[in-house]
C-alpha positions in Angstrom: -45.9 42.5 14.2 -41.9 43.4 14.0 -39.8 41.3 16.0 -38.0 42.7 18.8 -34.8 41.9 17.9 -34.8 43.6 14.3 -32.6 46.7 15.3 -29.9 43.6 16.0 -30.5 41.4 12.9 -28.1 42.7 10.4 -25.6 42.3 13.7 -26.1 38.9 14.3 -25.9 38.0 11.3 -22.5 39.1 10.6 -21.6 37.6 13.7 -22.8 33.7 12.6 -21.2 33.9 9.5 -17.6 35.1 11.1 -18.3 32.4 13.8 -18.2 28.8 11.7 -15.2 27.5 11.2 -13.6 26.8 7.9 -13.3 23.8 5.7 -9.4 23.4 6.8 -10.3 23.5 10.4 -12.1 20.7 10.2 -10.2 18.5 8.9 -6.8 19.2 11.0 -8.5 16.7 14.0 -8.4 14.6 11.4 -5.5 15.0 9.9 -3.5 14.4 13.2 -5.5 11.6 14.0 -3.6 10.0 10.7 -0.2 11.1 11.3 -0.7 9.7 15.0 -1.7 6.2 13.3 0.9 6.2 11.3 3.8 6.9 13.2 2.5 5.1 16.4 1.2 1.6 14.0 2.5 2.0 10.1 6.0 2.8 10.4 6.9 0.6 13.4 5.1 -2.2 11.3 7.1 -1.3 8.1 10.4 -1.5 10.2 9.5 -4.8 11.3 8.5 -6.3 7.8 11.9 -4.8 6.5 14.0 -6.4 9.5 12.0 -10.1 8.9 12.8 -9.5 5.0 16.3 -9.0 5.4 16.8 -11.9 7.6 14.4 -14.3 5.4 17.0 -13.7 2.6 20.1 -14.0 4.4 19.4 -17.2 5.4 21.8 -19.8 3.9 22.6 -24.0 4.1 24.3 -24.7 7.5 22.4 -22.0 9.4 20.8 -23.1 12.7 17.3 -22.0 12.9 14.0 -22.2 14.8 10.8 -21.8 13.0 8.0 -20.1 14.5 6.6 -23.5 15.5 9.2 -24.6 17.8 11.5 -27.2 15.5 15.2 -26.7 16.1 17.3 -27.3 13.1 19.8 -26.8 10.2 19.0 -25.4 6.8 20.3 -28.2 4.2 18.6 -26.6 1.3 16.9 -23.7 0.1 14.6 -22.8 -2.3 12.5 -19.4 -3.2 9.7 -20.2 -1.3 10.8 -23.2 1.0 14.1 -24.1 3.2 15.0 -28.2 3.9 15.4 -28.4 7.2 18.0 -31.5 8.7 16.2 -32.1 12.3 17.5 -35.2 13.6 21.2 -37.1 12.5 20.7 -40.3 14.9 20.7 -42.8 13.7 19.0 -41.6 10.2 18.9 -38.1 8.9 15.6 -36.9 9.0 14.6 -33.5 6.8 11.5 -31.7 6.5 10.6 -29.0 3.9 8.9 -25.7 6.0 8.2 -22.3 3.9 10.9 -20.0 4.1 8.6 -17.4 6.4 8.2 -20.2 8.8 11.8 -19.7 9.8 11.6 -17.5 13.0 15.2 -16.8 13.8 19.2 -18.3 14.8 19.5 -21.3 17.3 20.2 -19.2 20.6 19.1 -15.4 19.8 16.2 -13.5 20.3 13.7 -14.7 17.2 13.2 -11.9 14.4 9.6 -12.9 13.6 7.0 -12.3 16.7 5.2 -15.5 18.0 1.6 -13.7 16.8 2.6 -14.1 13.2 2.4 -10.6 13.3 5.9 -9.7 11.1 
């Protein structure tokens, strides 16, 4: 028994083969679905690192800082990886040691490092 649509076969065939899409078509979606992450997350984030960065080594004895904790105080001494901070003069000085990435930003400005730890 021939099938009724054998006069058509050799047509539709043609037709699904012309009709799927390519390899590169496929992967566009994707592709834009990257770029979108990345300009809407990765460089925002990278721009925020390099900002934190740049103010983590400008920091120098007799600033006035706040860590990301809360404490208000001045830098007395500063290491790679840790600034002495003076907290309290009266009546005895007292100084703690934080890491230098606890610092959060200048006594009275807006604070370079976000509260979420996020940097």
């Amino acid at each position: 028994m021939q099938s009724l649509l054998s006069p058509l076969d050799p047509f539709l065939v043609s037709m699904s083969g012309s009709a799927q899409p390519g390899a590169w078509t496929n992967f566009i979606p994707f592709a834009l679905i990257l770029a979108i992450f990345y300009v809407l997350i990765l460089l925002p984030m990278k721009r925020r690192q390099k900002k934190v960065q740049e103010f983590q080594d400008a920091l120098k004895v007799g600033d006035k800082v706040v860590t990301t904790s809360g404490i208000f105080g001045q830098i007395t001494k500063i290491n790679d990886k840790s600034v002495q901070l003076q907290i309290a003069d009266n009546p005895v000085k007292v100084r703690i040691e934080v890491a230098r990435a606890a610092v959060g930003g200048y006594q009275g400005q807006d604070p370079v490092v976000t509260e979420s730890g996020n940097t």
